[in-house]
C-alpha positions as CSV (number, residue, x, y, z in Angstrom):
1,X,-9.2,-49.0,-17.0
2,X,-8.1,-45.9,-15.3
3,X,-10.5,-42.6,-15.7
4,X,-9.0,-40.2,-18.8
5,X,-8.7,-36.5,-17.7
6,X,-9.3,-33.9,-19.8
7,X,-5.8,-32.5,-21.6
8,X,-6.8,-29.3,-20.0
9,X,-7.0,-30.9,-16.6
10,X,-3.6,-32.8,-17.2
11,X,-1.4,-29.8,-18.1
12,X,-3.1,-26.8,-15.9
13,X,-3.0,-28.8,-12.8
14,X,1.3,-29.4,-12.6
15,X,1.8,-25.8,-14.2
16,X,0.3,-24.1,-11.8
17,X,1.7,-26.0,-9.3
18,X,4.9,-25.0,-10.6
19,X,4.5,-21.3,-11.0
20,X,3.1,-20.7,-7.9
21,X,6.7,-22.7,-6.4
22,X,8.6,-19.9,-9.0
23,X,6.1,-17.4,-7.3
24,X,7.7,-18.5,-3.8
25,X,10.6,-19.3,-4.7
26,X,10.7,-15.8,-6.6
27,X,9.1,-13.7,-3.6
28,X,11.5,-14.6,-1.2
29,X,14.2,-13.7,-3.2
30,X,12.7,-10.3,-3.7
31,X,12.0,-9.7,-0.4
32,X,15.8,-9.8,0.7
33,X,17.1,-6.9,2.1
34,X,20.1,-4.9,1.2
35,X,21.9,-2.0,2.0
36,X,20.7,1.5,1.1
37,X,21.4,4.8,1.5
38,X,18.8,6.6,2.6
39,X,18.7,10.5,3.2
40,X,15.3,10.6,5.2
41,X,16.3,9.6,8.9
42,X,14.2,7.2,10.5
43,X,11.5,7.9,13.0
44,X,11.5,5.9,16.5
45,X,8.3,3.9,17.0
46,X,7.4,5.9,20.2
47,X,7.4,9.0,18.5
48,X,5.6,7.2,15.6
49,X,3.1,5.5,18.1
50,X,2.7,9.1,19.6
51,X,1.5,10.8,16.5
52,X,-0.3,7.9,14.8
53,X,-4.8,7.9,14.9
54,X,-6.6,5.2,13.9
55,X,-6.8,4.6,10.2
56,X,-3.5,6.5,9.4
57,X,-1.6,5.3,6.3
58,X,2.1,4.2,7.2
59,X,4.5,4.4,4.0
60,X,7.5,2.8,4.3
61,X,10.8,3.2,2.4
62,X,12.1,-0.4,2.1
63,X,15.6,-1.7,1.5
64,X,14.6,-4.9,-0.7
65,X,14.9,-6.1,-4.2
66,X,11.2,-5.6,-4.5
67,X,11.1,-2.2,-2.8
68,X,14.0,-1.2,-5.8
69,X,11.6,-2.0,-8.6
70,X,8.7,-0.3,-7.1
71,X,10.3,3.4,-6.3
72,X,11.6,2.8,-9.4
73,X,8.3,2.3,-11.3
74,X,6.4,4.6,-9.0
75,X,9.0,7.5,-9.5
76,X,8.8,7.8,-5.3
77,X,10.5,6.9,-2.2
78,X,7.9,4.8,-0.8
79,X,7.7,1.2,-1.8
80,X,5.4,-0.3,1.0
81,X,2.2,1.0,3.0
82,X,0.6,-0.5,6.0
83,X,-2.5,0.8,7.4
84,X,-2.7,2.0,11.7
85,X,-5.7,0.1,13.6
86,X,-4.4,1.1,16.7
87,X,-7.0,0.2,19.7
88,X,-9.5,-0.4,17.1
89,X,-8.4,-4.0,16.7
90,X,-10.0,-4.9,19.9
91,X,-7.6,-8.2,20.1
92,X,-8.6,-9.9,16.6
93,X,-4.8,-9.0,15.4
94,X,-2.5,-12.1,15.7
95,X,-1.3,-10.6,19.2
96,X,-1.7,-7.8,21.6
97,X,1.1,-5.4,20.4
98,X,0.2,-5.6,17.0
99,X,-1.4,-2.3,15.9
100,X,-0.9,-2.5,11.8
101,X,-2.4,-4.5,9.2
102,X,-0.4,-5.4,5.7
103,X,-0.2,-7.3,2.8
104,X,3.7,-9.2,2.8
105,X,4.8,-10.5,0.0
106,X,5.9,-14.0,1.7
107,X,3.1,-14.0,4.3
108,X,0.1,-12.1,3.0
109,X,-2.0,-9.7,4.6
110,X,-0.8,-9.8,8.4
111,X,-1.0,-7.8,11.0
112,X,2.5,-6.8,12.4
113,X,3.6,-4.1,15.9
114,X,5.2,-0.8,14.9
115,X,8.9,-2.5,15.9
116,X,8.5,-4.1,12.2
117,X,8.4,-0.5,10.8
118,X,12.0,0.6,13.2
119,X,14.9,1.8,11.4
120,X,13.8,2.9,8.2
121,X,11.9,6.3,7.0
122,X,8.2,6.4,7.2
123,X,5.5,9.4,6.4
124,X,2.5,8.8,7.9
125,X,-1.0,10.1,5.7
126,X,-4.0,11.0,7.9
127,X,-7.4,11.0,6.0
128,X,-9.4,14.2,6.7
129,X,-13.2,13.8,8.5
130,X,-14.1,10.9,8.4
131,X,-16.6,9.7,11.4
132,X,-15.7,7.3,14.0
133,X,-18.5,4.8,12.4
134,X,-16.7,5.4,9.0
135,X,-13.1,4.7,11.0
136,X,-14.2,1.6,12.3
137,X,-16.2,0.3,8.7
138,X,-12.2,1.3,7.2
139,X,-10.5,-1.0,9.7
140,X,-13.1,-3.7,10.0
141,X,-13.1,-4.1,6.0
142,X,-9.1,-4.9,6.4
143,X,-9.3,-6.9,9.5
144,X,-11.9,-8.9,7.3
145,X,-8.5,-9.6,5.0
146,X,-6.2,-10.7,7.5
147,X,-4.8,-14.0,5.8
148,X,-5.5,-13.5,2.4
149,X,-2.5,-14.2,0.2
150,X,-0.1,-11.8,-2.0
151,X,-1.1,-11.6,-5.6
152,X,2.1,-13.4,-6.7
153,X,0.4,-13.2,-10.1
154,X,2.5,-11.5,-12.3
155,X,5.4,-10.7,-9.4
156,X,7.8,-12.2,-12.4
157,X,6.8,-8.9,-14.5
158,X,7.7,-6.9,-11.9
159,X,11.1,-8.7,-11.3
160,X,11.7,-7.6,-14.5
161,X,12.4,-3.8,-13.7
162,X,14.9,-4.4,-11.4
163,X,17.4,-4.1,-14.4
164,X,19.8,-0.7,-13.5
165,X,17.6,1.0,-16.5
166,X,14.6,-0.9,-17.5
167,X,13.0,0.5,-20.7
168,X,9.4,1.8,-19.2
169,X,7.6,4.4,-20.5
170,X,6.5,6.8,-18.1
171,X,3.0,6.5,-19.5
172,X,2.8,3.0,-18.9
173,X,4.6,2.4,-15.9
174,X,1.6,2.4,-13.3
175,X,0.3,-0.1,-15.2
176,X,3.2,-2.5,-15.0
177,X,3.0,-2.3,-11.2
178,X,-0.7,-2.6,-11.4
179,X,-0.5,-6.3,-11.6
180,X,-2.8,-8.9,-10.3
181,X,-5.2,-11.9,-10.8
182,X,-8.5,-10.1,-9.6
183,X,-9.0,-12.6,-7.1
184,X,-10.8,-11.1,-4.3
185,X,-8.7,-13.7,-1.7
186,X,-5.6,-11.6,-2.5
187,X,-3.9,-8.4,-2.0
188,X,-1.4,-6.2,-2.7
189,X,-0.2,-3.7,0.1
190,X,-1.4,-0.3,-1.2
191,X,-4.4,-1.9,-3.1
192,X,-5.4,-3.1,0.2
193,X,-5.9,0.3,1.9
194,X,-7.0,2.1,-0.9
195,X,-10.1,-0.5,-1.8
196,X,-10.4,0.3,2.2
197,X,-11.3,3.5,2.1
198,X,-13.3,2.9,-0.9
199,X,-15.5,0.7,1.0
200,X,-16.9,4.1,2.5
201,X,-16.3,5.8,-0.5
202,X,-13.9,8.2,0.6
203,X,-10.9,9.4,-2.4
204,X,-7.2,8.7,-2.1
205,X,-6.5,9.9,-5.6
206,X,-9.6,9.6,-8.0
207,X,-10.1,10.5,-11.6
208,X,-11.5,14.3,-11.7
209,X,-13.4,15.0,-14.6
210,X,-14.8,18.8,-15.2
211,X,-18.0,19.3,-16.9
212,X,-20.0,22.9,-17.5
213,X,-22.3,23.5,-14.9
214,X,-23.2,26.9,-16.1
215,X,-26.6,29.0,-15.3
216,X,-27.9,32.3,-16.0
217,X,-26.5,33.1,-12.6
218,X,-23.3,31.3,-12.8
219,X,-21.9,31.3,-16.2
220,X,-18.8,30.2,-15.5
221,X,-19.8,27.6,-12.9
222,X,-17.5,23.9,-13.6
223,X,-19.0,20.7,-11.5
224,X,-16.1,18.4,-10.6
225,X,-17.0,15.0,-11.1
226,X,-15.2,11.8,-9.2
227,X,-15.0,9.0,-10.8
228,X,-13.5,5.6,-8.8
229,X,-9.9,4.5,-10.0
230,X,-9.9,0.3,-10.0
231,X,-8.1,-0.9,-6.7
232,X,-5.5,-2.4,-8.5
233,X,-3.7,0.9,-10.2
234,X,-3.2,2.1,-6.4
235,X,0.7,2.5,-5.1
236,X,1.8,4.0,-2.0
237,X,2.8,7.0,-3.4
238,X,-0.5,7.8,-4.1
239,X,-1.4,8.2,-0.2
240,X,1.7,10.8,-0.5
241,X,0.2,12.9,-3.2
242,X,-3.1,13.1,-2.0
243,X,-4.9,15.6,-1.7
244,X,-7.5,14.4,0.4
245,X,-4.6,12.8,2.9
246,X,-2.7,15.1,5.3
247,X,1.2,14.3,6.1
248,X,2.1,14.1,9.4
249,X,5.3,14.8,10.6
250,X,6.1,13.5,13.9
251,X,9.4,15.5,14.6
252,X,7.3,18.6,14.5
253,X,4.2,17.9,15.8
254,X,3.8,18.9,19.2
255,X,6.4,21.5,20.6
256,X,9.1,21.7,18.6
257,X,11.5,24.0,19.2
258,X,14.3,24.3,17.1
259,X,16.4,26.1,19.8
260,X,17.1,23.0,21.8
261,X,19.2,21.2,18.4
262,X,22.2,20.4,19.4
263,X,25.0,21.1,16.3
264,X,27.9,19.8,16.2
């Protein structure tokens, strides 16, 4: 007589079989690209490559149904973030003109050259003072992650919002982008980077709260107190707003001289 499995065992095993095939199937649809206008012109990747320093944050302005549903839920024009290794990689990327590492929804987290970043607007987000050891710690904790799989999860919630007007609350809708499984073996692009730089504990957008710190000699002295978001409520726009990440832009850095424009 054949051995009796569990119920438990009979019906988890085919269902998730089958929703990680909707996941898939679901994630390459998604990651189609279609035509957008865009009123940020692009940056070439020399001039990106000439401004970019190890551990710089790359958001991306994409042009797929996924990228739709995520400046719309993020209120921002950047759907997608990759983060710079630059020489750092020391040849572990996949090849030798790779110089980014990011999580893609088909392939997971990757590492990719900057000609996968041509033709569409970018920002790039430099974090302030951090030391070379704390660079490298960064950029070893994402090489680390280099084949871990997208958290397809809940990517059916977020297909969802890709309605002309989905109803989301304002309130809420960081949370609805926030999706994942917790599984440490997989990553979303933006929680990537950010539970990167926590490694070495430095902020991309933490919770400030203000307690009284005051003395005889200081009444009115406030301590600010950081307090460590969860990785998962991280989205690229966050790198943007930052306070503790500077924007460089690479049309003006250097000598620009607004002279020499030619108008038409």
């Amino acid at each position: 007589m054949a051995p009796v499995l569990p119920l438990n065992r009979v019906l988890s095993v085919p269902n998730c079989n089958m929703m990680k095939k909707i996941g898939l199937n679901l994630a390459r649809f998604l990651s189609r690209e279609r035509h957008a206008h865009r009123a940020t012109p692009p940056t070439t990747p020399d001039r990106l490559l000439a401004c970019l320093e190890p551990v710089d944050v790359l958001l991306v302005e994409g042009n797929s149904q996924i990228s739709t549903a995520i400046k719309y839920l993020t209120q921002s024009t950047w759907s997608h973030a990759a983060l710079y290794v630059g020489a750092y990689g020391g040849g572990r990327l996949t090849q030798s003109t790779h110089c980014f590492i990011e999580a893609d929804l088909i392939e997971g987290v990757r590492s990719v050259s900057i000609e996968a970043f041509a033709g569409v607007p970018t920002r790039i987000c430099r974090p302030v003072g951090l030391s070379e050891e704390e660079r490298r710690a960064v950029i070893e904790f994402a090489i680390a992650r280099l084949g871990h799989r997208y958290d397809l999860k809940n990517v059916v919630d977020l297909a969802r919002y890709l309605l002309p007007t989905p109803p989301v609350p304002t309130r809420i809708r960081r949370r609805m982008i926030a999706f994942g499984s917790g599984d440490p073996t997989r990553a979303i692009c933006s929680t990537l980077i950010a539970e990167a730089f926590q490694f070495v504990h430095y902020p991309v957008l933490p919770a400030v709260e203000y307690r009284s710190a005051a003395t005889k000699d200081c009444p009115e002295c406030i301590d600010e107190i950081m307090h460590i978001r969860h990785h998962s409520l991280f989205v690229p726009r966050d790198f943007d707003v930052s306070p503790y990440f500077r924007i460089v832009k690479p049309t003006i850095e250097g000598e620009f001289d607004f002279r020499t424009l030619k108008w038409s």
